[in-house]
C-alpha angles and dihedrals in degrees: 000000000000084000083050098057086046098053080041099058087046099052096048087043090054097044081052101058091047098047085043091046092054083046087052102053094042078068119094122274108267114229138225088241086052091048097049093049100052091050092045090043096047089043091059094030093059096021087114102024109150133216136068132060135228123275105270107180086081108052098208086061096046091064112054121114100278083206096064117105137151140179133200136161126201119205120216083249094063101259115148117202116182145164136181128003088355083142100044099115116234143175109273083208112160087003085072092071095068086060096042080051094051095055092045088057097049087051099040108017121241089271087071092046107052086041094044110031098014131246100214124105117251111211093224147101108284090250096055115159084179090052080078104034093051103046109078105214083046085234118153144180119266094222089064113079078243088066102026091067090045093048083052089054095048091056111105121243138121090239157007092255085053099051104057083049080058094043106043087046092062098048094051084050091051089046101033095236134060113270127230131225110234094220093198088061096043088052092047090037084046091047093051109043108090083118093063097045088058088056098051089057098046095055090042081054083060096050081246093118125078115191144027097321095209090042098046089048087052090054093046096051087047087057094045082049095064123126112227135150136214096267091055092049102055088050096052086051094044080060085067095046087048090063085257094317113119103232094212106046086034086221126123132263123162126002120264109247090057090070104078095042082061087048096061094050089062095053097049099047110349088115091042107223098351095057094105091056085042097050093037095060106030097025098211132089126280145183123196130190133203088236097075106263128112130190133192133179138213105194108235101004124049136338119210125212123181128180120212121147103201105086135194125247090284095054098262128120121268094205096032090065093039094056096036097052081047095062087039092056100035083057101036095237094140096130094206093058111089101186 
């Protein structure tokens, strides 16, 4: 039953996308005038929103300069329009996991996925012990750090060494340049992360973990460690809104039909226990991390990425959904609007 609702929420979540996407290109065409002026307007508009904090419990983060914030949208056809800190370098953090995703699809096929890792949304914080315990098959979802690790460890390679190299290809394919760690936040992630370890253990006791635990935390936490700026992030999410082309480089990255599975994803956790406010008020998929950085996709057409250190109580910026709705609203990209 439990294998049914699952297939079930895919497969809504897929007809939805479809039905949202011809609705979508019935629209008007949105122009590079339109697009300029959203992100100059939302940048003004939040640019001293107040509220939110950045994350503490990881002291690089917490240290990061709470005024920074950049926006930047690129189109499918490889526009970038950008405004404010869009180079500051920052850590990817939770973002990472849409990549990671991304790579373990392309190995196993999302049948794998959604029968191996999960596909369902858990209800709860991003860092749930009880997201495992409670769910009978054990099954999670690969945006949480439950079903990221998991997702790591489902990633083919002969080795540790091996997989990085796997890893670390295909985000400088998603990006369009090779990504540095930033080696002060792998060492405080690294520090940190005993919670997630336990985790990791608890799913391998499970049978819901598929490679070396300490050695595919490690990568986790490597991945979560990347330096990427605004810029870079809007480009690695506009891959997604180009069907796995990046629309920059013009080379191919993922296949197509892999997009809109990762997509749903996103919808249904890719703001961790916050998504259903998220989705309900913007209508497109999105990812957060904790470090500051939030992406959001509109299949075919854009992808929006804004930097702003300071989250909300779920771990997602305050400034980051704000601008980003703002933009979404100011285009008409809300997926779920027909009209």
């Amino acid at each position: 039953m439990k294998k049914m609702n699952s297939l079930f929420c895919a497969l809504i979540c897929t007809l939805l996308f479809v039905n949202s996407t011809l609705a979508q290109k019935s629209k008007s065409p949105v122009t590079e005038a339109a697009i300029r002026s959203a992100v100059n307007e939302a940048y003004e508009k939040y640019k001293s929103a107040p509220g939110g904090a950045n994350a503490s419990y990881i002291p690089f983060l917490a240290d990061v300069d709470p005024k920074l914030y950049g926006i930047a949208v690129c189109t499918a056809d490889g526009k970038v329009y950008e405004v404010g800190d869009t180079k500051y370098e920052f850590g990817i953090e939770s973002i990472s996991k849409v990549f990671v995703l991304a790579l373990a699809m392309e190995d196993r096929g999302p049948e794998a996925i959604q029968d191996s890792i999960g596909v369902n949304a858990t209800g709860m914080p991003f860092n749930s012990v009880l997201a495992v315990e409670l769910e009978p098959a054990r099954a999670v979802n690969p945006l949480v750090n439950a079903g990221a690790m998991a997702t790591n460890s489902f990633v083919k390679a002969p080795n540790s060494a091996a997989k990085w190299t796997r890893i670390d290809d295909i985000f400088a394919k998603f990006a369009g340049r090779r990504l540095p760690v930033i080696d002060k936040l792998y060492a405080s992630e690294t520090a940190t992360n005993q919670h997630n370890r336990a985790i990791a253990w608890l799913l391998y006791s499970y049978g819901r973990f598929y490679d070396n635990v300490d050695e595919s935390v490690d990568l986790y936490t490597k991945a979560c460690s990347y330096g990427t700026n605004t810029r870079d992030l809007a480009v690695m999410a506009g891959t997604l809104a180009n069907n796995g082309i990046n629309p920059v480089t013009k080379e191919r990255v993922i296949k197509a039909d892999h997009c809109p599975k990762i997509l749903a994803t996103m919808i249904t956790e890719g703001l961790y226990d916050s998504t259903g406010d998220w989705v309900y008020h913007t209508g497109v998929p999105g990812k957060s991390g904790v470090g500051g950085g939030i992406i959001a996709v509109i299949p075919g057409k854009l992808a929006i990425a804004v930097f702003a250190p300071p989250l909300d109580k779920a771990g997602n910026s305050v400034k980051g959904q704000l601008a980003a709705k703002y933009i979404v609203d100011k285009l008409g990209l809300n997926l779920l609007d027909g009209r």
